[in-house]
N, C-alpha and C positions, 0 to 999 in steps of 0.2 A: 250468300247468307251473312257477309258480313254485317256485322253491328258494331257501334263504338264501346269504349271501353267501361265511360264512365255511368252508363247506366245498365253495365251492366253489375260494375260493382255494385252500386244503388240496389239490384237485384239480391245480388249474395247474401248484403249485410242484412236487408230485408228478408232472409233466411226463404228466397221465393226459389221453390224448387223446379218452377218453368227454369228462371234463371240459369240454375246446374243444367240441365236437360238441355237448353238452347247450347250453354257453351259446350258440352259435351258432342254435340251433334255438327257445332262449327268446326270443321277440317282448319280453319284460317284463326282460329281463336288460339292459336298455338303460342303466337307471338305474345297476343295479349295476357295469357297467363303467365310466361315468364317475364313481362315487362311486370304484373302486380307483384311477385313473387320478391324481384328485385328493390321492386319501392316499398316491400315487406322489411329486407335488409338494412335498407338506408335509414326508413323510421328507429328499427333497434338499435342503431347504432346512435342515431342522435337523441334516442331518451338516453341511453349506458352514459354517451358523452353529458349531457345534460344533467342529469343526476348525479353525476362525479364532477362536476362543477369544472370540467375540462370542454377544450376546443376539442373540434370534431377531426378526428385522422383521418386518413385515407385507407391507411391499414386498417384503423378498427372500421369503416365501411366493405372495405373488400373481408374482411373476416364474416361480417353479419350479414352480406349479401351472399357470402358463399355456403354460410350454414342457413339462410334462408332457402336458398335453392336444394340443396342434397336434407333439408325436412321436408321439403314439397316431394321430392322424391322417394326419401321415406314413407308420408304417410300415402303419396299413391300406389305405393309398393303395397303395402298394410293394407288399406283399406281394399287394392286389386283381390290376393291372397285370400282373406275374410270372404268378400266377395264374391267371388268367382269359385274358389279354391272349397271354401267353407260351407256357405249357404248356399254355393252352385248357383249361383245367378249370373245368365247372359252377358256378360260386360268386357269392352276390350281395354286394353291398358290404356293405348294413348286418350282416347276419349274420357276417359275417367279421372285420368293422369290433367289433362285442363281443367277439368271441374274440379277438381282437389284444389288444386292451385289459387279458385277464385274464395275458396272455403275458406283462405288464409285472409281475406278482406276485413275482417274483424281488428284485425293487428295492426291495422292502419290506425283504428283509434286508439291506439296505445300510444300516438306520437302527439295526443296531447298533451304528457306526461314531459314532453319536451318543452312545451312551451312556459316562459317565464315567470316562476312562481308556481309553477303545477308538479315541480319535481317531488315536492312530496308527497304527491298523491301516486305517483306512479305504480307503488305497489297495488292498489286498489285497480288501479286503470288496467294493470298488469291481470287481474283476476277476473275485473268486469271482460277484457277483451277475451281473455282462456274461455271463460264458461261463452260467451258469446260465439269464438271457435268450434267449441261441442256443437251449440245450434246450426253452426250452420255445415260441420261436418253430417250432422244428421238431413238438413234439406240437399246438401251433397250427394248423399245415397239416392234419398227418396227421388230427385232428380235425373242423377246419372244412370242409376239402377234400376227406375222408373216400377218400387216398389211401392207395397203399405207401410203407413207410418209405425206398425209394429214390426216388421222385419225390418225397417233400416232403423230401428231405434236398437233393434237385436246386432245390428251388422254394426252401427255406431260404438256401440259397448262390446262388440268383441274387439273391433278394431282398437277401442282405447285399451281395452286389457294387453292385446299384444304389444301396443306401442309403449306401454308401462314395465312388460314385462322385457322386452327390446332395449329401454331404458337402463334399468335396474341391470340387466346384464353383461352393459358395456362400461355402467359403473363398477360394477364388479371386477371387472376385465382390468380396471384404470386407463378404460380407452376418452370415459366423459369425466369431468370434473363431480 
C-alpha cells in the first residue's frame, strides 16, 4: 500500500478525507508523516529566521523541528482522547497519530512568508495557513475516524477547545511563553 508522499500531501492540503483515511490505513506511512512533520519544523524556522532579517541556525532548526514533532504528538494525543475517549469512536492511536501528522501540511505554506520580500506578509500567511490547519484537522477526523461531517466538526471543535485549554494552562504554569 505504499504510495508517495507528495501527492499525498497534495491530498491533505486538498482537505480530501480519502487522503487521511489512505494514510491512516498505511502501516508504512509512518515514515512519511514524521518526514512532513520535520519539514514542518524547518519551514518555521526559516520564516522566524527570515522575518528577523537573520541567517538561518541550526539550533533554531533543531528547536522548530523539535516543537514541530512533540505538537504532532500533542495534537494526536488530543484529537485520540476526543475521539476515542469522548465521542467513543473506533480509532487507534498510531493510525490516527499519521493522519494527524499529514493535517499539519497547511504549514508548509506558511514558508512563503520566507521568501524574499514576503516577510511582511507573514503574519497574514501565518493565519491563512492556522485556519487552513482547522480544515484539514476537520477532513483529518472525517478521514481517520471515517465519520459525518457533523461529528467530526463536533470532534474538531472539542479537540480545539482542549488544545486551547492545554495551552492556556501551561501558560499559566510558565511552562510556554
Amino acid at each position: 500500500m505504499r504510495r508517495l508522499i507528495v501527492p499525498r500531501v497534495a491530498g491533505a492540503l486538498a482537505l480530501r478525507p480519502a487522503t487521511y483515511r489512505d494514510v491512516a490505513a498505511d502501516e508504512g506511512a509512518g515514515i512519511q508523516a514524521g518526514l512532513l512533520v520535520v519539514l514542518v519544523g524547518i519551514v518555521e524556522a526559516s520564516v522566524q529566521a527570515s522575518v528577523h532579517g537573520e541567517p538561518l541556525a541550526s539550533s533554531d532548526v533543531a528547536y522548530c523541528v523539535t516543537a514541530a514533532l512533540i505538537g504532532w504528538l500533542v495534537w494526536s494525543g488530543i484529537l485520540f482522547a476526543v475521539g476515542a475517549r469522548l465521542f467513543e469512536e473506533p480509532v487507534e492511536p498510531k493510525p490516527l497519530s499519521r493522519a494527524v501528522a499529514f493535517a499539519h501540511a497547511p504549514s508548509i505554506v506558511y514558508g512563503v512568508a520566507a521568501l524574499p520580500g514576503a516577510s511582511q506578509w507573514a503574519g497574514l500567511v501565518l493565519i491563512v495557513s492556522l485556519v487552513w490547519f482547522v480544515g484539514a484537522l476537520f477532513a483529518c477526523v472525517r478521514g481517520a475516524m471515517n465519520v459525518a461531517p457533523g461529528r467530526a466538526a463536533a470532534i474538531t471543535a472539542a479537540a480545539l477547545f482542549a488544545h486551547e485549554v492545554l495551552h492556556q494552562a501551561l501558560r499559566a504554569g510558565g511552562l510556554m511563553p
